[in-house]
N, C-alpha and C positions, 0 to 999 in steps of 0.2 A: 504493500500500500504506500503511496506516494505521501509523503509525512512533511512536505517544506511548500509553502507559500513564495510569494518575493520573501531574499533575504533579508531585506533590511527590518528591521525588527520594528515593531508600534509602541510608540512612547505612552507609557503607561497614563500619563499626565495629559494626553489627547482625548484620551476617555473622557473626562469633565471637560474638556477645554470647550469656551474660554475660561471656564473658571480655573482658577490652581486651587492645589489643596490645600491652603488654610483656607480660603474663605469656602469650599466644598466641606473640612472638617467643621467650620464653625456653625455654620450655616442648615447643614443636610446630614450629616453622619450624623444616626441613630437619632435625627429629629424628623426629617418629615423628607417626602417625597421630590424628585427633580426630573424634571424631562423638558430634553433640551433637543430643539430641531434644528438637522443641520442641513436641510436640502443639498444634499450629498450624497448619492444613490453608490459611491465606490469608495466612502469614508474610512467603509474594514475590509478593502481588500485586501491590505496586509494580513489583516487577521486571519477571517476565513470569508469566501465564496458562496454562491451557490454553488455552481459548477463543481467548487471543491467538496463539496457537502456530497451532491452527487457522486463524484468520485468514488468517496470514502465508501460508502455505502454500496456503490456499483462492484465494488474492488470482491467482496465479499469476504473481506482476511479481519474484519469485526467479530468478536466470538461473545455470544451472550456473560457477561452484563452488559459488556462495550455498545450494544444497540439492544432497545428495546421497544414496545411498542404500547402508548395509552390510549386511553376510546373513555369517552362518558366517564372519568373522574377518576380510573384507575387503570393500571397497568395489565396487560394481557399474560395469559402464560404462554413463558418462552417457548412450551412445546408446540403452541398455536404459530407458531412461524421460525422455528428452528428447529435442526436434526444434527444428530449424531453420525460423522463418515468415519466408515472403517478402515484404518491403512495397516496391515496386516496385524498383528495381534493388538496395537492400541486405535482407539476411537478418538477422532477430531468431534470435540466434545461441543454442543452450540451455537453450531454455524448456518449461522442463515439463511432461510430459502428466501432466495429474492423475488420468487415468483409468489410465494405467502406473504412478503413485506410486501410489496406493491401491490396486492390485494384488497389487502390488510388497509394501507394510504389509500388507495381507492374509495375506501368504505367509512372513512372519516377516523383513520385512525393517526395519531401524530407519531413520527421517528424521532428516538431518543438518542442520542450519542450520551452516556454520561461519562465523566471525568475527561472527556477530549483532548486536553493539553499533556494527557500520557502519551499520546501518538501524533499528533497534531502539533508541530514545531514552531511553529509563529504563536500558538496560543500557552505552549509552555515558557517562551518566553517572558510575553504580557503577564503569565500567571508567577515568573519568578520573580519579575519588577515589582509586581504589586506587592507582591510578600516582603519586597527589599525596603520598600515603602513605607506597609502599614504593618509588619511585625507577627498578620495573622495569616492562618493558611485560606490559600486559595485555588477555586479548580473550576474549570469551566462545562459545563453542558451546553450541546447543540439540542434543537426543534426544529425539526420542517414539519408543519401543516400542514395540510391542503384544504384546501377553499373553502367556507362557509362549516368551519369546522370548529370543534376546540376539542385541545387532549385532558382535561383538567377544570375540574369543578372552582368553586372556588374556595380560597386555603390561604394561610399565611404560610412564608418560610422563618428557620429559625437562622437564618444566616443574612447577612446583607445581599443585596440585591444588586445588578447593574445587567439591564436588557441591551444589547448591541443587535438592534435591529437590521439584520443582513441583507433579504431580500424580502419581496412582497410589503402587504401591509397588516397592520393586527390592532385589533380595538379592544383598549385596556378600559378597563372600569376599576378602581381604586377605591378601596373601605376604608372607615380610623380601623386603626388596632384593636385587637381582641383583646390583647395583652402586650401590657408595655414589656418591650424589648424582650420577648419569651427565649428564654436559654434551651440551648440545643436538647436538653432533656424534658422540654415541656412543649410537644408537638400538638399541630392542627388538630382539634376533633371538633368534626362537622356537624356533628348532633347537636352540639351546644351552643350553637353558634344562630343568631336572627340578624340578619344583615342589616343594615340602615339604608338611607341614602347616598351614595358613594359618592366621596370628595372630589375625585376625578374623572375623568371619561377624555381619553383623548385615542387618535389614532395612531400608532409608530411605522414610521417608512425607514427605506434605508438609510442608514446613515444618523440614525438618532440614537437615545438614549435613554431611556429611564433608570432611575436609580429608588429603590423602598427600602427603605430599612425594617428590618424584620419584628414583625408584628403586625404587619398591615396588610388587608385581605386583599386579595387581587382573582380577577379574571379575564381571560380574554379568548378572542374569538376573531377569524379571518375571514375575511369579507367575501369578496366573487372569485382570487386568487389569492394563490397559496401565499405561505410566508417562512420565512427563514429567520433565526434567530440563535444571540448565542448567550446565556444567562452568564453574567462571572458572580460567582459563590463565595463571601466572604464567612468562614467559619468561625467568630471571634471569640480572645481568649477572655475572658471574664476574669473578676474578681473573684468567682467562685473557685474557679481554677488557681488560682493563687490564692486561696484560703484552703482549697485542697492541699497542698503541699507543706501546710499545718498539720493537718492529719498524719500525710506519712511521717511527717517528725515525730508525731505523737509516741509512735508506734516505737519508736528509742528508749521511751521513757518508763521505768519500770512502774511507777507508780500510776499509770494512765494503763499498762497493759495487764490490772488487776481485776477479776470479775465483780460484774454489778453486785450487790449485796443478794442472796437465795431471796425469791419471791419476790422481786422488786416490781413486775407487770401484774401481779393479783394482790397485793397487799396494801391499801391505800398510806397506810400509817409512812411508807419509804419514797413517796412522790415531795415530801419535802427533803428526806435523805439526798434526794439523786438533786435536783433544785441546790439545796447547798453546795455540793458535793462539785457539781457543774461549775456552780463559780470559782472553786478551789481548782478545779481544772485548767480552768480557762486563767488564773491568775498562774499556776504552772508553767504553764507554754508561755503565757508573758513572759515570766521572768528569767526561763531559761531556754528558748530558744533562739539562736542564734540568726534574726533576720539578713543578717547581710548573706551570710550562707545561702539559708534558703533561698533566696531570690536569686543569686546566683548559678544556683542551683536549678531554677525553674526555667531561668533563662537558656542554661545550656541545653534545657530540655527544645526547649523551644527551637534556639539555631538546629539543635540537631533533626528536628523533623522539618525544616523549611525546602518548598522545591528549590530544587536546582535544576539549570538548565543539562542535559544529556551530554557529556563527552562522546566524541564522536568514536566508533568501535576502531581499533586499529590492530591491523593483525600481526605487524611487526613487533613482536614480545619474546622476552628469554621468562623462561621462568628461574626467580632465585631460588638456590640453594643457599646449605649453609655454609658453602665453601663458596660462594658466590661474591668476589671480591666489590665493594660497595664503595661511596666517600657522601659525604656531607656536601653542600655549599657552600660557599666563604661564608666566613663569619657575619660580613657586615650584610648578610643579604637578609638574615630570617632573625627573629628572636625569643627566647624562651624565658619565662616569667612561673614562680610557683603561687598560682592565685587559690583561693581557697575551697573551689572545682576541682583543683588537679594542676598537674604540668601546659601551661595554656602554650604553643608554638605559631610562632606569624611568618608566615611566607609566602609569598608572589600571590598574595590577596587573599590567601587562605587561614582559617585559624583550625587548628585541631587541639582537642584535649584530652590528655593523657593522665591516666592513674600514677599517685606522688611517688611511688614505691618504685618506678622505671627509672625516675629522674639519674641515678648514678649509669645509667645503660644511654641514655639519652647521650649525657656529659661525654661516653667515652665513642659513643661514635660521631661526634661533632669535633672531639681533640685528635682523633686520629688522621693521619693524610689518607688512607683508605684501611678498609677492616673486611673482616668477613664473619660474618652473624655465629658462625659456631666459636670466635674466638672475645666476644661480648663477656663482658661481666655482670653481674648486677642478680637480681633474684628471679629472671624468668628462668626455665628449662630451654633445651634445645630446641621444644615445636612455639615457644612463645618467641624466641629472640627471632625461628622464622617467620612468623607471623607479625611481628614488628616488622622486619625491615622488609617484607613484601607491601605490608600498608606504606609505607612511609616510600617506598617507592613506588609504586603505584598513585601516590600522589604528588608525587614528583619532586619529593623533598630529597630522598637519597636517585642516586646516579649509576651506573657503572661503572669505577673506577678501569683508568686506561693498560 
C-alpha cells in the first residue's frame, strides 16, 4: 500500500490558521467550539486525498480493525465484509472483501480507517507535530460517506476534536455538553441523553475545519454527495492521571498497603474509622512523597509513549556481537546527567533514559577509544551489556569502530 502523500510535510499550526495557538489555547481549547472556512477545496492535500483514500482502500492490504464499517449508529460485524485467506498452513486473518465494502457504501454505510497515521505518512507526521506541540497523544481517523447518509447517531467524544474536511460536503449540527469535559473513562450513553436545541448547524466543504472539544454532542449527515473527512483525536492527559501516579507511590508505602479494618462494608460503626483514617492517608502521601520525583517520573512516562515519526527500514545492518568492536562519539557531541528518573543521555536531538545502576558501564564505554561489549564492566551479564550496546547502536549513539 502506497503510504507517502507530497513530501513536504503540513504545518501542524495550518490547522487553526489564521489563528496561532495561544489565542486557539485561550480562546477554544476545552471551551467551546471553532469552525473556520477556508474556500480551499486542496487545503489537505498534503494531508490526505480523496483519491488517496480511494487508494488505500482499493489496495486491499487494510486488515480489520485498520477498516471498518458503520450504518445507523453503530458498527457492523467484520464478518459482514471481511474473510479469512488461506496461505498454506497460516490464514491472512480480516481482509476485506471489497466487493462487501462497496456494497456495504452503497447501502449507506460509512468506511472507517481508524488510527491512519500508523500507515499513512503525511498524517503520522501532522500526528507527531501535534504531540511535539500539545504534550498529549494523538491519532487520526478517516470517513468516507456516501451521499444523503450518516454513519453515527449522535454522541459526544471523550477526546478533542479537529474535523479536516477532505472532500465532498457534510452538515454538522452541534449540542452544549452532556458533561463538562467527560474523561476518557466516562463515555456517550445515548439512553440518557434528550437533546436540546443545537448551538450550531453549519455545512463543512473542503478545506475547512471544525474543532469540539469533548463533551459536546454532535451529528452529521451528507447531502446529495459523498464526503471525505479526517477527524484528529486529541486523547488528553488529565489531572486525574497525574493524581494516579499518587496511587502507585502509594503502593511503597507500608502503612497504606495495610488491610481495611474486618467488616468495614457491613459495619456502620467503621465509616467514620475509614473517614479519619483517609485523612491520615492523605496527610501520609503529603508528607512523604517525593513530588519532584513523581512528576518526573510521569513525564518520562509520557515522552516515552509519544508518536514518532517511522525511520525508514534499511537493510544494510551487521548484527552486534559481543566481540563486536564499538566506540562512542566525541565527547563534546552528546551529554549525560544523573537526574532523579535514571541516567538521562542527549544526543543529535535524542534523549534516552537509562536505569542509575549502568551508569559505571555507560562511563567506560564513553572513556574508551573503542571497546567491545563482552569486555564492559559494570553489573549487567553478558546478554545485558549485549542488549545495551545493540540499543544504543541502533540509535545511533554507538558506531563501528574502524
Amino acid at each position: 500500500m502506497a503510504n507517502r502523500a507530497d513530501k513536504a510535510t503540513f504545518d501542524p499550526g495550518a490547522l487553526i490558521a489564521p489563528l496561532g495557538f495561544d489565542d486557539f489555547f485561550r480562546e477554544h481549547w476545552e471551551l467551546k467550539p471553532l469552525h473556520l472556512s477556508r474556500r480551499d477545496a486542496h487545503y489537505y492535500d498534503r494531508v490526505l486525498t480523496n483519491a488517496a483514500l480511494e487508494s488505500i482502500i482499493s489496495s486491499g492490504d487494510l486488515r480489520y480493525p485498520a477498516i471498518q464499517l458503520a450504518k445507523n449508529g453503530s458498527y457492523l460485524a467484520a464478518e459482514a465484509y471481511t474473510r479469512n485467506i488461506k496461505h498454506g498452513t497460516e490464514s491472512f486473518i480480516g481482509v476485506p472483501d471489497l466487493e462487501k465494502v462497496q456494497s456495504e457504501y452503497r447501502s449507506g454505510a460509512t468506511v472507517v480507517l481508524p488510527a491512519l497515521q500508523r500507515t499513512w505518512e503525511p498524517l503520522r507526521y501532522l500526528c507527531a507535530a501535534l504531540e511535539d506541540e500539545l504534550s498529549h497523544p494523538v491519532h487520526a481517523n478517516a470517513y468516507l460517506t456516501p451521499g444523503d447518509s450518516s454513519g453515527f447517531t449522535p454522541h459526544y467524544d471523550t477526546h478533542e476534536v479537529l474535523v479536516l474536511q477532505i472532500a465532498g460536503t457534510k452538515r454538522w449540527r452541534v449540542f452544549p455538553p452532556q458533561r463538562h469535559l467527560p474523561h476518557r473513562s466516562q463515555p456517550f450513553i445515548p439512553a440518557r441523553v434528550t437533546l436540546p436545541p443545537p448551538l450550531l448547524e453549519l455545512e463543512l466543504k473542503p478545506g475547512d475545519l471544525l474543532y469540539l472539544p469533548r463533551g459536546y454532542v454532535h451529528a452529521a449527515h451528507t447531502s446529495c454527495g459523498h464526503s471525505a473527512h479526517v477527524t484528529i483525536g486529541i486523547t488528553v492527559y488529565t489531572w486525574v492521571e497525574l493524581i494516579g501516579e499518587l496511587a502507585n507511590a502509594a503502593k511503597e508505602m507500608d502503612a497504606l498497603r495495610a488491610a481495611l479494618p474486618p467488616g468495614f462494608a457491613s459495619r456502620g460503626e467503621f465509616k467514620k474509622v475509614l473517614r479519619q483514617n483517609l485523612s491520615q492517608c492523605l496527610d501520609l502521601l503529603r508528607d512523604n512523597i517525593d513530588g519532584e520525583r513523581l512528576i518526573d517520573g510521569f513525564l518520562q512516562k509520557v515522552d516515552s509513549a509519544r508518536l514518532r515519526p517511522h525511520e525508514p527500514f534499511n537493510s544494510d545492518a551487521i548484527v552486534i556481537g559481543l566481540q563486536t568492536r564499538l566506540k562512542a562519539p566525541q565527547a563534546d557531541s552528546y551529554r549525560i546527567a544523573n537526574e532523579p528518573r535514571g541516567i538521562v543521555m542527549e544526543f543529535a536531538g535524542k534523549k534516552f533514559v537509562l536505569p542509575d545502576k549502568i551508569r559505571v558501564t555507560i562511563d567506560e564505554m564513553c572513556k574508551r577509544q573503542s571497546f567491545r561489549p563482552v569486555d564492559l564492566s559494570g553489573p549487567l551479564d553478558s546478554e545485558g551489556k549485549l542488549t545495551l550496546a545493540r540499543y544504543l547502536h541502533g540509535e545511533g549513539f554507538l558506531s563501528l569502530a574502524d
